[in-house]
C-alpha positions as a Markdown table, in Angstrom:
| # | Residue | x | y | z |
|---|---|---|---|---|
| 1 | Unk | -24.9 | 21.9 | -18.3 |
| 2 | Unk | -21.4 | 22.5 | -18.6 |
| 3 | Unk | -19.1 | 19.7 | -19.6 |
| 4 | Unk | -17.5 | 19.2 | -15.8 |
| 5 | Unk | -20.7 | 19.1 | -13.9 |
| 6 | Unk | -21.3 | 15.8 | -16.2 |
| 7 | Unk | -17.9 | 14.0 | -16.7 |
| 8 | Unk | -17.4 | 11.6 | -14.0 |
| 9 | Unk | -15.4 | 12.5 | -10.8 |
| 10 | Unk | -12.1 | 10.2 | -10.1 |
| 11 | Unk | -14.4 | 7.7 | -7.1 |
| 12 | Unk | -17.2 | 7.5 | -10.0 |
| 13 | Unk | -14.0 | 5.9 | -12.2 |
| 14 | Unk | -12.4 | 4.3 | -9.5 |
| 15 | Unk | -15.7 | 2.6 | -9.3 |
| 16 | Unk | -16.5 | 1.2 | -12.7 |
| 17 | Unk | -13.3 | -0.7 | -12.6 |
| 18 | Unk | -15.3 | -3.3 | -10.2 |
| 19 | Unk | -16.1 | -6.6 | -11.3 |
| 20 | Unk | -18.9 | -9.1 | -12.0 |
| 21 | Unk | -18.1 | -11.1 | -9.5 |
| 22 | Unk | -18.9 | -9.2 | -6.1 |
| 23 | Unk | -17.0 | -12.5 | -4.0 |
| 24 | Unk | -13.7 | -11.0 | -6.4 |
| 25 | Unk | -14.2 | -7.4 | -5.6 |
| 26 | Unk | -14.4 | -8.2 | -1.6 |
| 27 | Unk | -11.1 | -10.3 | -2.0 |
| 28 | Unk | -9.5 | -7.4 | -3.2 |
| 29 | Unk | -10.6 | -5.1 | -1.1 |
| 30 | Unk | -9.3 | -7.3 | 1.9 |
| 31 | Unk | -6.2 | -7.8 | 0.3 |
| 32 | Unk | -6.2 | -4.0 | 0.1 |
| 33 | Unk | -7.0 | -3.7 | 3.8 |
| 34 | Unk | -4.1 | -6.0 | 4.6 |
| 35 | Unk | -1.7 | -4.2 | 2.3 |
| 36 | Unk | -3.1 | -0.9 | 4.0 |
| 37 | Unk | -2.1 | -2.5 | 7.5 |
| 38 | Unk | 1.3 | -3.2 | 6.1 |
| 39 | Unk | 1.8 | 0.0 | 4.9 |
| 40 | Unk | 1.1 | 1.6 | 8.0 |
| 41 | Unk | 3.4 | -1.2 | 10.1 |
| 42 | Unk | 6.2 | 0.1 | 7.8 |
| 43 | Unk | 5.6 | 3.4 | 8.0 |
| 44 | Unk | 5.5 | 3.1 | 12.3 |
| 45 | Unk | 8.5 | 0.3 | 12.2 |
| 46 | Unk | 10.7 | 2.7 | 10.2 |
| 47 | Unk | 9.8 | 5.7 | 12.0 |
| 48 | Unk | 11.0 | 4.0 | 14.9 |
| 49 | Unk | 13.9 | 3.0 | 13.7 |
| 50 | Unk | 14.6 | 6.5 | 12.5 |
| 51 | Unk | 14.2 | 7.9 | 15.8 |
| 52 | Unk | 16.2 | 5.3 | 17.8 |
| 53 | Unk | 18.9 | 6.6 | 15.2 |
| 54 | Unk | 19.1 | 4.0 | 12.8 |
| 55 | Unk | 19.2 | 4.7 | 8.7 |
| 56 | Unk | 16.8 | 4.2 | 6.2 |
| 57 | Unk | 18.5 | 1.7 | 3.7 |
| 58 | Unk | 16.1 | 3.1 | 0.0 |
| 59 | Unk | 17.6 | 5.2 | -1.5 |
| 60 | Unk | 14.8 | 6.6 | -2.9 |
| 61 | Unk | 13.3 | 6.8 | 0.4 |
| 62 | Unk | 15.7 | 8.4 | 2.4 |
| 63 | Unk | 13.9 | 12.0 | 1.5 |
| 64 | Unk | 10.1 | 10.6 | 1.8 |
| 65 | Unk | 10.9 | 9.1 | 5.8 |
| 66 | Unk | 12.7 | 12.8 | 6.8 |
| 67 | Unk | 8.7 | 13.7 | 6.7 |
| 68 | Unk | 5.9 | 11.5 | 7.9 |
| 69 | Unk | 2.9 | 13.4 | 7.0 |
| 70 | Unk | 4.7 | 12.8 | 3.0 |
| 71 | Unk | 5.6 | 9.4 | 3.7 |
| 72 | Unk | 1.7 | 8.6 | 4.7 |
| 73 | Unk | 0.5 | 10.5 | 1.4 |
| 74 | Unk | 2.8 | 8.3 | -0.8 |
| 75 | Unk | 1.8 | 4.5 | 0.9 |
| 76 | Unk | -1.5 | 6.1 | 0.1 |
| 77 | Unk | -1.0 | 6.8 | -3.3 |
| 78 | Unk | 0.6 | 3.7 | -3.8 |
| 79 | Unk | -2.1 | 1.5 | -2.2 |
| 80 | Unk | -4.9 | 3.4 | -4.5 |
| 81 | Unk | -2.6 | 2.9 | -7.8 |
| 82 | Unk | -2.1 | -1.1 | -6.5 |
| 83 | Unk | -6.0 | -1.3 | -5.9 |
| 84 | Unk | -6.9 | 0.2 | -9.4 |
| 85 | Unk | -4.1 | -1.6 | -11.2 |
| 86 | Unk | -5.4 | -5.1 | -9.5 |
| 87 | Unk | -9.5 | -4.2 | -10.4 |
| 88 | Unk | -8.3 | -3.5 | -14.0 |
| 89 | Unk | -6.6 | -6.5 | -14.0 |
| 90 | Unk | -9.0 | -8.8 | -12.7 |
| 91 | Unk | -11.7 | -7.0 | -15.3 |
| 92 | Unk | -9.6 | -8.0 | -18.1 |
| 93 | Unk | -8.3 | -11.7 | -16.8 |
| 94 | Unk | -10.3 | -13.1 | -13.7 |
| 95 | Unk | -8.0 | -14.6 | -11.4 |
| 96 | Unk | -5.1 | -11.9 | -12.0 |
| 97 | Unk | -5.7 | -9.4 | -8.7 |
| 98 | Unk | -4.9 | -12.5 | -6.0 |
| 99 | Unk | -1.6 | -13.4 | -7.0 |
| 100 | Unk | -0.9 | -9.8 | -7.7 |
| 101 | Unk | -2.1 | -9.0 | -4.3 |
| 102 | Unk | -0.1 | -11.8 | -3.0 |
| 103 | Unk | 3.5 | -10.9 | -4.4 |
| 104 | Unk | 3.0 | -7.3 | -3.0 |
| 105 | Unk | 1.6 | -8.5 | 0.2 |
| 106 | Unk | 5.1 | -11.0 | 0.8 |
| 107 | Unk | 7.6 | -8.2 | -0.2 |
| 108 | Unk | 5.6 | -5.7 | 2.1 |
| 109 | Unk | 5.9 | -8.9 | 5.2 |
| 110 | Unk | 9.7 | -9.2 | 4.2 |
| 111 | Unk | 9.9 | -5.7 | 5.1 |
| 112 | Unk | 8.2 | -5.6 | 8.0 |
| 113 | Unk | 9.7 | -8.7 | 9.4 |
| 114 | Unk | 13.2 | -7.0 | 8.5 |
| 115 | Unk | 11.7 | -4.0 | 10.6 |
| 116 | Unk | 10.9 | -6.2 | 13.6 |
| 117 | Unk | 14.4 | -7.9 | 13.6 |
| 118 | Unk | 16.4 | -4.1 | 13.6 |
| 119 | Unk | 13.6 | -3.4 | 16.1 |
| 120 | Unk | 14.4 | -5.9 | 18.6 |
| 121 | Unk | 18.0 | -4.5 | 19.4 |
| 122 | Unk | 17.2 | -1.1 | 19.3 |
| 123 | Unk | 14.2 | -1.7 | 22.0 |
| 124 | Unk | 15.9 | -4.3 | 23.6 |
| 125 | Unk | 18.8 | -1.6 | 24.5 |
| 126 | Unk | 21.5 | -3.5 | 23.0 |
């Protein structure tokens, strides 16, 4: 067998970094789901925004919102780095993944709540 057939593919990795504790694993893939649902909220919110000509305030960002279909691909990237960084974590100290979860989770609300209040004017007609 050739050496690629039997080196494990990128899900097969993903996988291993699971824990014990299957209780810990489902906790951080709901934290994922809710990160995922904030994620898309942002991406919609800003969108928008955009189109009701408002500005996009990142800097970094400015580029990635010009283009949706890029902007979904890099909240999806970003979500699958946060959800291996958070099973590593929890596989080398238990506990770690929640409060990780949690931070991320609160800045990702504090920009969708921003969203919502430069929503309301620009819905509102004002």
């Amino acid at each position: 067998m050739p050496a690629a057939e039997t080196e494990p593919g990128f899900l097969h990795r993903y996988l291993e970094y699971r824990t014990a504790d299957p209780a810990i694993d489902r906790r951080v893939a709901e934290f994922t789901l809710i990160l995922a649902i904030l994620f898309l909220l942002d991406i919609i919110s800003t969108q928008i925004i955009l189109m009701q000509g408002g500005v996009e305030f990142n800097p970094v960002m400015i580029a990635v919102v010009a283009n949706p279909p890029v902007h979904y691909a890099i909240k999806g990237v970003t979500l699958l780095l946060i959800s291996i960084v958070a099973l590593i974590a929890e596989k080398k100290v238990r506990g770690s993944a929640i409060p990780f979860y949690c931070m991320i989770v609160l800045m990702y609300l504090a920009v969708f709540v921003h969203n919502s209040f430069a929503l309301i004017p620009l819905l509102a007609g004002f």
